[in-house]
N, CA and C of each residue as an Amber inpcrd file, in Angstrom:
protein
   273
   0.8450000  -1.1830000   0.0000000   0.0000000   0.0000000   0.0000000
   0.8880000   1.2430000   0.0000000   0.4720000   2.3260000  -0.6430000
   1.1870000   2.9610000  -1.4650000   0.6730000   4.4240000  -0.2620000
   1.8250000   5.1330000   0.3400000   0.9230000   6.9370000   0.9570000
   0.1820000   7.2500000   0.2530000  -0.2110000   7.2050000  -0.6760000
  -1.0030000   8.2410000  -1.5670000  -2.5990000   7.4000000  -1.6630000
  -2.2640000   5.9830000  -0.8060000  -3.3290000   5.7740000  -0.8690000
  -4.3040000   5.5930000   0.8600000  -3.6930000   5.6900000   1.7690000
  -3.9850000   6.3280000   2.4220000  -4.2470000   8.1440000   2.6850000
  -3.7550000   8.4790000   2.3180000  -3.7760000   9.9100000   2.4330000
  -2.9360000  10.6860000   1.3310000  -4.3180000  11.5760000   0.9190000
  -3.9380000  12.2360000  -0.4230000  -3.7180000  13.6470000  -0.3870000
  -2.8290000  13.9220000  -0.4300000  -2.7160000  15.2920000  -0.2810000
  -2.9440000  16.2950000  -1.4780000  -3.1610000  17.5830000  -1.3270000
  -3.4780000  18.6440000  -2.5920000  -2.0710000  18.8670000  -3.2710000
  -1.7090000  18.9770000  -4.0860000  -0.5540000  19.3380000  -4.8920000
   0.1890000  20.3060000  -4.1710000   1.4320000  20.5840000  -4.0940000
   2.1490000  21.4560000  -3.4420000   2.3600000  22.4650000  -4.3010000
   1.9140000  23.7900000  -4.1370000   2.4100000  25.0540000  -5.0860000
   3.3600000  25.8980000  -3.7430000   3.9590000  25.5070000  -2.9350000
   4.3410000  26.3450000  -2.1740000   6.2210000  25.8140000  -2.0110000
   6.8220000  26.7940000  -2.5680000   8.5310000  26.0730000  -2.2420000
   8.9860000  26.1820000  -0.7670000   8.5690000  27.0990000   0.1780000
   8.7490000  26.4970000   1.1550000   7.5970000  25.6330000   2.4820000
   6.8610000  24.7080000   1.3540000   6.2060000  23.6290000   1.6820000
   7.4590000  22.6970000   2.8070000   6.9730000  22.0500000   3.9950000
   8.3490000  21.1130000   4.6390000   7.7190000  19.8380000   4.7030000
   8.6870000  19.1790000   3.7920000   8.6660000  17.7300000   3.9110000
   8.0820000  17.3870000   5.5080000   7.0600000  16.2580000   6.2950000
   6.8690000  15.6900000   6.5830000   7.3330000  14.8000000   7.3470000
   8.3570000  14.2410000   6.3590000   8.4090000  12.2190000   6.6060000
   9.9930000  11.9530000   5.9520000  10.6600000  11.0420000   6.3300000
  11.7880000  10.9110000   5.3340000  13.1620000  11.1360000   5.7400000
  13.7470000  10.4000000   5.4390000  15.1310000  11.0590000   5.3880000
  15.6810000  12.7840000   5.8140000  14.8280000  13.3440000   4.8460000
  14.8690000  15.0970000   4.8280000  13.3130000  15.5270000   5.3550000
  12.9530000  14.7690000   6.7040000  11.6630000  15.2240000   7.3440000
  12.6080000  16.7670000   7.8280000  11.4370000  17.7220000   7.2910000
  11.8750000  19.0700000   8.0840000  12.4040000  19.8630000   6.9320000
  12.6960000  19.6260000   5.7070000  13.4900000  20.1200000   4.7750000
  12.2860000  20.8260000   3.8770000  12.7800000  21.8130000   3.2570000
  11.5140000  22.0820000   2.7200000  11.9150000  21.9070000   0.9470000
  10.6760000  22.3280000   0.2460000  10.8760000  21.3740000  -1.0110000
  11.7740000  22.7440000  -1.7170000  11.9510000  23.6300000  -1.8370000
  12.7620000  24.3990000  -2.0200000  14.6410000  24.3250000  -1.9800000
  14.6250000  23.5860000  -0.7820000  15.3810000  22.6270000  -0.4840000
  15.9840000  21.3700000  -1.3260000  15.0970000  20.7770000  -1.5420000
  15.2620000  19.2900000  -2.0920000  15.1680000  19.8320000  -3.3740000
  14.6710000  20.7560000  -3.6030000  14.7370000  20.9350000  -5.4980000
  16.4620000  21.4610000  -5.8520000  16.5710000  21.9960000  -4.8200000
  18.4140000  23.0670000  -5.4160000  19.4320000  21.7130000  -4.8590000
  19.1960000  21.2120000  -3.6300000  20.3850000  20.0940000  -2.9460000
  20.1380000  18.8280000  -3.1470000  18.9630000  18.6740000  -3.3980000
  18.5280000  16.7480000  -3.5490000  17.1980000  16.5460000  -4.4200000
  17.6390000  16.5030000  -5.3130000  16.5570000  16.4540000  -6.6250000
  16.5760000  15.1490000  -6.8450000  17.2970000  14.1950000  -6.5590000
  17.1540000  12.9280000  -7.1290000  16.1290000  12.2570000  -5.9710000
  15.9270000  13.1540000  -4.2900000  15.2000000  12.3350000  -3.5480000
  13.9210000  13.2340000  -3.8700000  13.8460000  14.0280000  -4.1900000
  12.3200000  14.9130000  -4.2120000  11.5450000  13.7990000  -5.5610000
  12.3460000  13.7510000  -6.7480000  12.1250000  13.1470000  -8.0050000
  11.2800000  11.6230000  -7.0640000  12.1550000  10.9970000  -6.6060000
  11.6760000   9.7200000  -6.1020000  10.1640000   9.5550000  -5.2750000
  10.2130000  10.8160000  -4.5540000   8.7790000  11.2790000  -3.7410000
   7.9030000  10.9470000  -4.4950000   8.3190000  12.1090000  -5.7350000
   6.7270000  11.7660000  -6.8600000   6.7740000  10.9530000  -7.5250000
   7.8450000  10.1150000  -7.7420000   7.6340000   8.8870000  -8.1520000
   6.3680000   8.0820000  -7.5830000   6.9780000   7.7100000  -6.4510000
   6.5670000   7.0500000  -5.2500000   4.7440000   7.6560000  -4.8800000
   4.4780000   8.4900000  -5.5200000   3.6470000   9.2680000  -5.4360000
   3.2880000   9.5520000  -3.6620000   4.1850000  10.0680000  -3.3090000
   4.5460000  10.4390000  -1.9360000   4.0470000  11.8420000  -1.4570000
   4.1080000  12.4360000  -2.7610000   4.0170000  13.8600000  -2.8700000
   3.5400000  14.2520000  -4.7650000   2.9620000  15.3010000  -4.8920000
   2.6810000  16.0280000  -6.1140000   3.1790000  17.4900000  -5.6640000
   3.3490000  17.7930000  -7.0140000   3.7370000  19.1260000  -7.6600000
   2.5600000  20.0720000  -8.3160000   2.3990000  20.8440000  -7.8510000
   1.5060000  21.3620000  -9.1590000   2.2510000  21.9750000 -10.1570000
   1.5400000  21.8660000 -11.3130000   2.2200000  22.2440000 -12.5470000
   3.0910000  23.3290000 -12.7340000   2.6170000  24.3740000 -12.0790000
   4.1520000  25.4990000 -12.1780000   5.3180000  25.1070000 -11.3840000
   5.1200000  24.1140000  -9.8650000   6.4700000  24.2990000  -9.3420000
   7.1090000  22.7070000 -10.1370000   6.3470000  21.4550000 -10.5600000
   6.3230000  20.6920000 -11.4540000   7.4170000  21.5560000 -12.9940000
   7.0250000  22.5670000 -13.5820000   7.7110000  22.6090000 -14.9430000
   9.0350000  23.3500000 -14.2390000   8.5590000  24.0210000 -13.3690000
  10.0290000  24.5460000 -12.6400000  11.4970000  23.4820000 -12.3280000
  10.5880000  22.2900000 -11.5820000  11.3850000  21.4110000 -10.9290000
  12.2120000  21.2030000 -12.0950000  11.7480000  20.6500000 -13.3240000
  12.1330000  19.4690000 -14.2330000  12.8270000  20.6930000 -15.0760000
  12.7710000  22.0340000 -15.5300000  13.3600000  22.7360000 -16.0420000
  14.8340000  22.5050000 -15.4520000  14.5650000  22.9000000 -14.1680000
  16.0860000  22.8630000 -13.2880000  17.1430000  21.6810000 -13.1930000
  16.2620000  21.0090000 -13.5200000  16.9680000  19.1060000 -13.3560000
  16.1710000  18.4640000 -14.3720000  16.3160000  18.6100000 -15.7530000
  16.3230000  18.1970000 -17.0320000  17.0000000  16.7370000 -17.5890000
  17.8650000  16.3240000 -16.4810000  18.4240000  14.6280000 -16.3550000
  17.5780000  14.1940000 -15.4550000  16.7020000  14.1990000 -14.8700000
  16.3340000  13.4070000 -14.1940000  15.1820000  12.7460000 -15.1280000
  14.5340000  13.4640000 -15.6330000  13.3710000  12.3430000 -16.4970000
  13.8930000  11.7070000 -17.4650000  14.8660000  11.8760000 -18.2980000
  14.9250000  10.8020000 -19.8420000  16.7530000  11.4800000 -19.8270000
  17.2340000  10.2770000 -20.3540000  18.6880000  10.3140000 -20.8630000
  18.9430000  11.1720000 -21.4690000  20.3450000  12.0340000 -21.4500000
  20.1390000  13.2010000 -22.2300000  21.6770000  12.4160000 -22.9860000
  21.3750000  12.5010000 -24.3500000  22.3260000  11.9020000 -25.2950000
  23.5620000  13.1470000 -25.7120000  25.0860000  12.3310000 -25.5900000
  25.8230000  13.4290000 -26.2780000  25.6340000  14.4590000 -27.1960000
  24.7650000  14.0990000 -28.3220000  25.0380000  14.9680000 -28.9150000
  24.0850000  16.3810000 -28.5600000  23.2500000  16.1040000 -27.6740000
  22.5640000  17.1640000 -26.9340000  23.1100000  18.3040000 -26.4890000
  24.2430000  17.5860000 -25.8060000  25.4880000  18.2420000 -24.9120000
  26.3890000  18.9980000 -26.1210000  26.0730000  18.8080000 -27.4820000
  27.0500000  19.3990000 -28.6260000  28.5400000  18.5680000 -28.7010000
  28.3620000  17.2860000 -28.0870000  29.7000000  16.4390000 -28.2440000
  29.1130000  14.9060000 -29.6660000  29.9370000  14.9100000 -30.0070000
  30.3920000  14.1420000 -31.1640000  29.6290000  12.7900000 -30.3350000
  29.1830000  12.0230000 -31.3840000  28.3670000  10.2750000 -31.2320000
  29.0040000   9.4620000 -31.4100000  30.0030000   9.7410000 -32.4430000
  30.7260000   8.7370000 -33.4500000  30.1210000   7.9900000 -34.4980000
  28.9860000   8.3340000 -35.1960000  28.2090000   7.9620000 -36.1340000
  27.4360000   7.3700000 -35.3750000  26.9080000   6.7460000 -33.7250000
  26.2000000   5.8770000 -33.0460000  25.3300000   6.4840000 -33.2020000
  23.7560000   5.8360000 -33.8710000  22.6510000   6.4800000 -33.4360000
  21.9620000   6.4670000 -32.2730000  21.3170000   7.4490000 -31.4560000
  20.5810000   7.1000000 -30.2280000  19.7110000   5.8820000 -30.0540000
  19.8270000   5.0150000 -28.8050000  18.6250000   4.1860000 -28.9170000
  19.1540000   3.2010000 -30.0120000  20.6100000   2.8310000 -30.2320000
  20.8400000   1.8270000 -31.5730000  21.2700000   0.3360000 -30.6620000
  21.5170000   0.5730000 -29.3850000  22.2100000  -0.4550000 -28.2310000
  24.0010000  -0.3480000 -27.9270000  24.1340000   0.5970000 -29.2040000
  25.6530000   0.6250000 -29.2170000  26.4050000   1.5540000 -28.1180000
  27.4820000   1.0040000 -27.7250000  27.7710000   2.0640000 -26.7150000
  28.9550000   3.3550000 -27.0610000  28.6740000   4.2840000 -26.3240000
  29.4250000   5.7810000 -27.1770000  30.9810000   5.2960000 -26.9580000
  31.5590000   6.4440000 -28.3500000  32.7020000   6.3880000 -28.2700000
  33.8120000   7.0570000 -27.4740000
């Protein structure tokens, strides 16, 4: 059984909202977005917690690796002819 299914909370629009529960009980999400984005990310995974959509496009603006692989040539570095997604590994 999953928090979110006991108790659902309203989306958080507030950055200094304070974590609860956790590791970083007491921390506020303002916090976890600039120093620990990989444990805030896991929250809403976990659906532990929601975002509402502005502090949501904020988050993921700021930490743009955390949802999907970001491929060299993104970064403006050379592939080596490897296409993305081919299984091959970079050069």
């Amino acid at each position: 059984m999953k928090v979110s299914d006991v108790y659902r909370r309203p989306p958080i629009s507030d950055r200094k909202w304070v974590i609860p529960f956790g590791k970083f009980k007491g921390r506020t999400i303002e916090w976890l977005m600039d120093c620990e984005p990989d444990y805030l990310q896991w929250c809403i995974e976990q659906d532990m917690i929601e975002l509402d959509h502005i502090l949501q496009d904020e988050f993921e603006q700021m930490n743009p690796w955390l949802d999907r692989e970001v491929y060299p040539y993104e970064l403006g570095e050379s592939t080596g002819g490897i296409e993305p997604n081919s299984g091959e590994a970079w050069n």
